[in-house]
C-alpha positions as MATLAB code, in Angstrom:
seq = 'XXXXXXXXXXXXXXXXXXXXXXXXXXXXXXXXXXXXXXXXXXXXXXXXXXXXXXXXXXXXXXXXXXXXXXXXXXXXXXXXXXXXXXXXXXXXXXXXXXXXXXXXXXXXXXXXXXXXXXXXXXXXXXXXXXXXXXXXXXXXXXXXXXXXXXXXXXXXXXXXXXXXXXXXXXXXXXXXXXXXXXXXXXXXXXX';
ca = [
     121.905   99.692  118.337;
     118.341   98.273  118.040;
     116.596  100.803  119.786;
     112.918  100.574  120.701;
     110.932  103.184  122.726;
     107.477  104.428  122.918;
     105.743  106.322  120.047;
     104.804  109.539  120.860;
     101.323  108.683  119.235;
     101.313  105.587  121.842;
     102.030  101.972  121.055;
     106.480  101.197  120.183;
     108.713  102.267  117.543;
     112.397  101.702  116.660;
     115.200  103.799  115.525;
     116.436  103.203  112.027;
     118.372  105.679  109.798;
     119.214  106.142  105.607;
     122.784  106.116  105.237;
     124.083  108.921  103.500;
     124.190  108.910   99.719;
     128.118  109.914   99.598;
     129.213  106.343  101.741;
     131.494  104.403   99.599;
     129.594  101.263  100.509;
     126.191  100.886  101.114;
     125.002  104.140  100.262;
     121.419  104.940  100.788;
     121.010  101.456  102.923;
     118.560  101.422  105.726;
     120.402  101.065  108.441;
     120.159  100.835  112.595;
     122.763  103.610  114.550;
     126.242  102.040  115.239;
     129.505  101.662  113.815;
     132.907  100.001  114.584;
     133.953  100.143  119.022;
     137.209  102.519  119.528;
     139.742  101.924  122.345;
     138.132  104.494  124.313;
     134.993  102.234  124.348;
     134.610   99.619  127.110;
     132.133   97.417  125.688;
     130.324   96.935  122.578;
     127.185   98.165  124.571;
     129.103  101.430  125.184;
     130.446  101.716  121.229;
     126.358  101.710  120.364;
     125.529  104.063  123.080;
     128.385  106.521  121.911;
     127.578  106.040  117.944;
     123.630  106.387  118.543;
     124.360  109.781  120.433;
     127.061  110.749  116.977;
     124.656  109.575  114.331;
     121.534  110.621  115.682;
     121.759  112.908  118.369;
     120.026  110.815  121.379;
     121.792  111.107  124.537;
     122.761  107.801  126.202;
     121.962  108.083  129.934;
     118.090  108.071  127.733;
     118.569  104.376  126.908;
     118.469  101.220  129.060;
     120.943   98.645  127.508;
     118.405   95.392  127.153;
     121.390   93.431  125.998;
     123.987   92.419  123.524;
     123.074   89.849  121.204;
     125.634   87.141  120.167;
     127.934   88.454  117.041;
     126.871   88.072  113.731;
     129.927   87.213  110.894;
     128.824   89.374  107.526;
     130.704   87.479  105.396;
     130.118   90.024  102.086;
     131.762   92.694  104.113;
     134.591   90.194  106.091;
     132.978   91.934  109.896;
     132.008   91.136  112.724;
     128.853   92.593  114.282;
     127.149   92.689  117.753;
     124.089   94.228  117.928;
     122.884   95.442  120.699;
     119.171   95.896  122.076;
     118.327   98.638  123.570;
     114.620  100.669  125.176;
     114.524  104.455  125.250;
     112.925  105.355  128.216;
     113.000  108.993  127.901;
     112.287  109.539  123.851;
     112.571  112.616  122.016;
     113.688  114.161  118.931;
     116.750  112.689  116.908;
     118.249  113.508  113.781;
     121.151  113.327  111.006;
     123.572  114.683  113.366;
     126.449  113.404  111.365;
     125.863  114.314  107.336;
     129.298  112.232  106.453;
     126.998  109.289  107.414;
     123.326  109.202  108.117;
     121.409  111.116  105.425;
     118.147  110.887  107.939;
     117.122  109.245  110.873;
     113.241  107.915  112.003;
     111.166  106.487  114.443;
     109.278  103.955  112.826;
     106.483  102.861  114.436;
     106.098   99.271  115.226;
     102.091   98.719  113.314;
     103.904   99.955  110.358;
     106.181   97.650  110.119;
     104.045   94.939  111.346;
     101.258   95.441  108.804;
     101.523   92.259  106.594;
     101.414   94.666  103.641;
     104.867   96.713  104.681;
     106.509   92.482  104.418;
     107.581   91.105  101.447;
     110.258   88.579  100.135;
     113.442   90.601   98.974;
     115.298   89.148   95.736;
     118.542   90.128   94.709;
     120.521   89.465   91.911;
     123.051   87.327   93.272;
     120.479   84.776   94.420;
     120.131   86.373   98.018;
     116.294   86.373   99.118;
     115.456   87.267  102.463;
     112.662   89.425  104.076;
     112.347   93.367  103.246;
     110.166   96.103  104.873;
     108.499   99.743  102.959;
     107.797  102.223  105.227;
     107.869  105.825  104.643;
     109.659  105.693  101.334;
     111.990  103.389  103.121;
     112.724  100.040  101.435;
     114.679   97.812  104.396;
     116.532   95.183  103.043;
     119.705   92.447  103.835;
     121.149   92.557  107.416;
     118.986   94.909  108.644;
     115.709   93.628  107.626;
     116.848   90.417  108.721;
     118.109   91.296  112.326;
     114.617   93.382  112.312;
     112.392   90.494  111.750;
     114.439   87.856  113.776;
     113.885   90.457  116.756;
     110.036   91.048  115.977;
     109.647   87.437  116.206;
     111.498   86.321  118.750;
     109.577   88.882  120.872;
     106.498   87.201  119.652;
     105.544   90.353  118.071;
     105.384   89.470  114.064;
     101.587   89.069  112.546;
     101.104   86.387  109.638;
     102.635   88.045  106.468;
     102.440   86.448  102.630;
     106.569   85.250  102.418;
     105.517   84.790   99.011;
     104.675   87.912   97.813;
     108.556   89.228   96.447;
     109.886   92.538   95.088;
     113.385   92.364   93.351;
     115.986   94.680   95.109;
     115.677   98.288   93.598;
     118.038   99.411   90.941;
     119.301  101.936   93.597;
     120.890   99.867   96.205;
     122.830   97.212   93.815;
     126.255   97.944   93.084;
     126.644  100.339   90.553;
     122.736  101.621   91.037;
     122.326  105.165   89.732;
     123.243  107.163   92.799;
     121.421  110.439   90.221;
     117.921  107.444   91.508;
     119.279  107.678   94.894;
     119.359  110.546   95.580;
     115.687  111.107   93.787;
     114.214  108.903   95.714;
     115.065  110.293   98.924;
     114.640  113.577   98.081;
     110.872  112.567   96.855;
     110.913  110.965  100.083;
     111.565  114.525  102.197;
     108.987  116.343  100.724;
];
């Protein structure tokens, strides 16, 4: 779920949350709500509505379904992925409802992540370079920062940023990181 709403200081901001430290894959990773659609869902608009209200705690009949974007193949993790856009209309608080899996949840306002010096180039190891965000002690990398930035510009939202300036991929998030770093970091993060 790519949720946007309205800031409570005025202007837009979008839902993102830290996966929890203890996930077997991806741990730490900046993340939007969502997970995989059960039988019981009857569309993959409904599987982000009920996983956005698990994760973080916001009740669906709050968000307006924009629309589902066409499926994304993640070939690193062999899935399929349909994100889905979404306004909330009636925003309030949220949180880590669910510790198994979101280690915190935030609104990040959109002039944050806007501000040509939150963007940078994000290098990894295996070659991979694609665009990263920083905000709050958040580094937003891979699929997420990607699907974030494809949105902001389709939208016509995204302000000139240097695509040269690059930061390698923290320690932290590359298999085998030092989860002890992790788990520093976002505690430093907290305070």
């Amino acid at each position: 779920m790519i949720l946007f709403g309205s800031s409570d200081g005025g202007g837009e901001d979008v839902v993102l949350t830290e996966r929890a430290h203890t996930l077997r894959s991806q741990p730490g990773d900046i993340s939007f709500p969502g997970g995989k659609r059960e039988k019981a869902d009857a569309s993959d608009a409904d599987a982000a509505l009920r996983e956005t209200q698990e994760e973080v705690g916001i009740d669906p009949v709050t968000i307006d379904v924009v629309g589902t974007l066409p499926e994304i193949y993640l070939s690193p993790r062999k899935f399929v992925v349909t994100p889905v856009l979404g306004w909330w209309r009636e925003p309030g608080p949220l949180d880590a409802i669910d510790p198994t899996e979101v280690h915190r949840a935030v609104r990040a306002p959109l002039p944050d992540l806007l501000d040509p010096a939150a963007r940078f180039t994000v290098s990894h190891p295996s070659g991979y370079r694609g665009p990263g965000f920083e905000f709050d002690g958040l580094f937003v990398w891979g699929f997420t920062a990607g699907l974030l930035s494809a949105v902001l510009d389709f939208g016509g939202l995204t302000l000139p940023w240097d695509r040269s300036v690059e930061r390698p991929l923290p320690v932290r998030y590359q298999p085998g990181g030092s989860q002890d770093a992790l788990t520093k970091t976002a505690t430093e993060g907290r305070a």
